[in-house]
matplotlib code that plots the C-alpha trace (Angstrom):
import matplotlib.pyplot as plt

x = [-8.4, -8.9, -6.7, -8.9, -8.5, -8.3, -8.8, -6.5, -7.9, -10.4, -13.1, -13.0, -16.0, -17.4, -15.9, -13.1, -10.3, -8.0, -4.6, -5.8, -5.2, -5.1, -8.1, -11.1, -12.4, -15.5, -17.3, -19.4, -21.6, -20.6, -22.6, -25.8, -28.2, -31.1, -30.3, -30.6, -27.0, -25.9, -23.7, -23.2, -19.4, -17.8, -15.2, -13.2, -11.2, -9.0, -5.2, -2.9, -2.9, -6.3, -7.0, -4.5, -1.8, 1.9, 4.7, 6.8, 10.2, 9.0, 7.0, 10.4, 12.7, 12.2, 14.7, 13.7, 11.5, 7.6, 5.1, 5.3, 8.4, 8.4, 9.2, 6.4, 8.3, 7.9, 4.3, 3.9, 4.7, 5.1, 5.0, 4.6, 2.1, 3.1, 0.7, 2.5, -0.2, 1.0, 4.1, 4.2, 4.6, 7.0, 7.6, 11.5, 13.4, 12.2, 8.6, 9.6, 9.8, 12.4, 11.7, 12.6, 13.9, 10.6, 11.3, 7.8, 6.5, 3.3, 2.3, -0.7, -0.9, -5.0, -6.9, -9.9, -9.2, -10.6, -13.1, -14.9, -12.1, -9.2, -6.7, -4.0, -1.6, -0.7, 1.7, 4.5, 8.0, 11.5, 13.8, 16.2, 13.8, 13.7, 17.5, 16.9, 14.5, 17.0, 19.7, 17.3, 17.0, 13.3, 12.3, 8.3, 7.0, 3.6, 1.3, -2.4, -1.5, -1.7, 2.2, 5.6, 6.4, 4.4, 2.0, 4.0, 7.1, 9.6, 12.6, 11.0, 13.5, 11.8, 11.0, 14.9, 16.0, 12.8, 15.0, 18.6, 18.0, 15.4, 12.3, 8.5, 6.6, 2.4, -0.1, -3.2, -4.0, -6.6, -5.5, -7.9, -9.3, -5.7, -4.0, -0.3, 1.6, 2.7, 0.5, 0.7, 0.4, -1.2, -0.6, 0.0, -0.3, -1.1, 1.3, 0.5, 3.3, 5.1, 2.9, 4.4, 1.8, -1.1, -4.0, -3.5, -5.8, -4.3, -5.5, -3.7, -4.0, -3.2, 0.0, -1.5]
y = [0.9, 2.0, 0.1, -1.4, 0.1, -2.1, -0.2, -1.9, 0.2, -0.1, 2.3, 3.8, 4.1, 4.0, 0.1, 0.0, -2.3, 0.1, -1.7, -2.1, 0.9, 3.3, 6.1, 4.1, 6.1, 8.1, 10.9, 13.7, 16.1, 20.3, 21.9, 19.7, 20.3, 18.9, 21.7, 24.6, 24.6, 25.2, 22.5, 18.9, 19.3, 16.7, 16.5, 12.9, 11.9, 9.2, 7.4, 7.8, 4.3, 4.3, 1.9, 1.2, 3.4, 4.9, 4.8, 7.6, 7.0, 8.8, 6.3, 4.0, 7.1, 10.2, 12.3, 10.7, 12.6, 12.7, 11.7, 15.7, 15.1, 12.3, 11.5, 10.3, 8.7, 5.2, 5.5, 5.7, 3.5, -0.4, -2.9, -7.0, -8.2, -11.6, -14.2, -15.3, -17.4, -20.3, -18.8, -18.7, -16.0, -14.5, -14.0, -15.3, -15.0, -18.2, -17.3, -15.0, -14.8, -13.5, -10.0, -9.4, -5.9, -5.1, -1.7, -2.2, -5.3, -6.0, -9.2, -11.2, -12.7, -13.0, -15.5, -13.4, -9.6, -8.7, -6.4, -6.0, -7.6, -6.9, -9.6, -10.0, -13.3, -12.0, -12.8, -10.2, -9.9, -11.2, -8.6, -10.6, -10.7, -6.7, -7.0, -9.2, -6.7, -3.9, -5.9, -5.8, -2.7, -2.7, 1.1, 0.0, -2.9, -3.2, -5.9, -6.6, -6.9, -4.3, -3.9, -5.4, -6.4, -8.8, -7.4, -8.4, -7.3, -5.1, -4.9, -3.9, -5.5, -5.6, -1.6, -1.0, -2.9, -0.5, 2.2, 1.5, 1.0, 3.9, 1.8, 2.8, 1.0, 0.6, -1.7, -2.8, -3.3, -5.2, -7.7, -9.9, -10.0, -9.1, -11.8, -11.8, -10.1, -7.1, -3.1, 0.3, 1.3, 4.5, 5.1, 8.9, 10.2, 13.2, 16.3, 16.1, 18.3, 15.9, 12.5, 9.6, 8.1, 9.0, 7.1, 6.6, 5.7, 2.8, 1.6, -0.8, 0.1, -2.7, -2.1, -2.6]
z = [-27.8, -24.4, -21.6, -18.9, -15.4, -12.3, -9.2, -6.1, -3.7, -0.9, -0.1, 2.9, 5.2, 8.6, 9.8, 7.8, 9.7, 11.0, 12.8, 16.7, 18.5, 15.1, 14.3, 12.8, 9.7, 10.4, 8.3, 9.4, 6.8, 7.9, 5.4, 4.4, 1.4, 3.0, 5.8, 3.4, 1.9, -1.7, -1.2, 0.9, 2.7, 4.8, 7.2, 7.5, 10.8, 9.7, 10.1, 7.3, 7.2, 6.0, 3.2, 0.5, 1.4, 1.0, 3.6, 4.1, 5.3, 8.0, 9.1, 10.3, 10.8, 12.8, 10.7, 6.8, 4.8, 5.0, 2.2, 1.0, 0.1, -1.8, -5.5, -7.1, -10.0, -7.9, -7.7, -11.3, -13.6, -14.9, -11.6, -11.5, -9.6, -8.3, -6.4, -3.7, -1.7, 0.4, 0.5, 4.5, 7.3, 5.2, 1.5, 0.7, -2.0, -3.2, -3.7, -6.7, -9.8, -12.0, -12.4, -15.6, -14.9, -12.8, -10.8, -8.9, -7.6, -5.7, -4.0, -3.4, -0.3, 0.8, -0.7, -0.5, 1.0, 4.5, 3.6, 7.1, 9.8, 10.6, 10.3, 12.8, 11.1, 7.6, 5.2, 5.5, 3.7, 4.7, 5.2, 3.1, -0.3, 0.5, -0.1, -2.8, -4.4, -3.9, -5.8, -8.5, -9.0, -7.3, -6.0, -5.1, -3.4, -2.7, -0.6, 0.0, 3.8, 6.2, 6.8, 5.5, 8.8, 11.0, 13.1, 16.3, 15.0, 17.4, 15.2, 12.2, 9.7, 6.4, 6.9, 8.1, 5.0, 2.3, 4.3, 3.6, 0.0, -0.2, -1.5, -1.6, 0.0, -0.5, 2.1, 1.9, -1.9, -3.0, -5.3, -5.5, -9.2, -10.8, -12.6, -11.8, -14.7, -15.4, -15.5, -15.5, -11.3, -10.5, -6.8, -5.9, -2.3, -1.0, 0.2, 3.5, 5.4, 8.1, 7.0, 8.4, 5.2, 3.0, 1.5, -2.2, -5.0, -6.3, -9.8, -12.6, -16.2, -18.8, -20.9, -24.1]

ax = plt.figure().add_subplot(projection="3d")
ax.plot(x, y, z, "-o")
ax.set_aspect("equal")
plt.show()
């Protein structure tokens, strides 16, 4: 039987809510058909933080590694997908679960994803569930929000705390039609040489 696929991702087109200040998404055709080409050819300007992404320790650390360097064995794999709605600013301990031996958790925080605004008051996570987490033996967590961290934050604690245990860390999934349990995630970025973050294809594939 084949297992259904759920794709987490967003699509990325002219519009897409970038964070304020960041490169909005545009797309522009090089080589057109309709022009007298063999072939149609694009070229993309866009923020590494398009869409649903991956951080790279980079991101929070001038001197950790960039997304080329990476192990991918975090991306890939079984996760729990917890709805943690109503929760609050920030996601504590106490909004969770038991994990169950989870290694990769994401967490639904939108009641409905914002497709076509940005959003500047989401849920984010306290830097004391990422220690939780890591005590768990947790080496992905994943959100539906654009960042960990508020979007006013200065000290950055929940992405010092994914750093100091050396977790992966993916924004702006789109969770809204999962039921919380437990899926294959499918999240792989890209190489890109000295990314701070890549885009990622994010899909969930039932375990049986």
């Amino acid at each position: 039987m084949t297992r259904r696929i759920r794709d987490i991702s967003q699509r990325l087109h002219p519009g897409l809510p970038v964070w304020p200040g960041d490169t909005p998404f545009t797309q522009s055709r090089t080589w057109q058909m309709e022009q007298g080409s063999p072939v149609n050819v694009s070229a993309l300007t866009l923020s590494t933080h398009s869409g649903a992404h991956a951080d790279a320790p980079l991101h929070y650390s001038a001197d950790a590694p960039d997304i080329a360097s990476v192990h991918l064995a975090p991306y890939l794999g079984e996760c729990l997908v917890v709805d943690v709605r109503g929760s609050g600013p920030l996601v504590g301990v106490g909004d969770l679960p038991p994990l169950d031996g989870a290694r990769r958790v994401l967490l639904r925080t939108f009641v409905a994803f914002p497709h076509e605004a940005w959003v500047g008051e989401t849920t984010a996570i306290a830097a004391q569930t990422i220690e939780w987490l890591a005590g768990e033996g947790v080496k992905l967590v994943g959100i539906d929000g654009p960042s960990i961290d508020p979007q006013d934050s200065k000290d950055m604690l929940a992405h010092k705390a994914v750093l100091k245990h050396d977790i992966r860390v993916l924004e702006g999934l789109v969770l809204d039609h999962v039921e919380p349990g437990r899926y294959e995630l499918i999240a792989l970025p890209l190489p890109i040489a000295g990314g701070d973050a890549s885009p990622v294809r994010a899909v969930l594939r039932d375990l049986a």
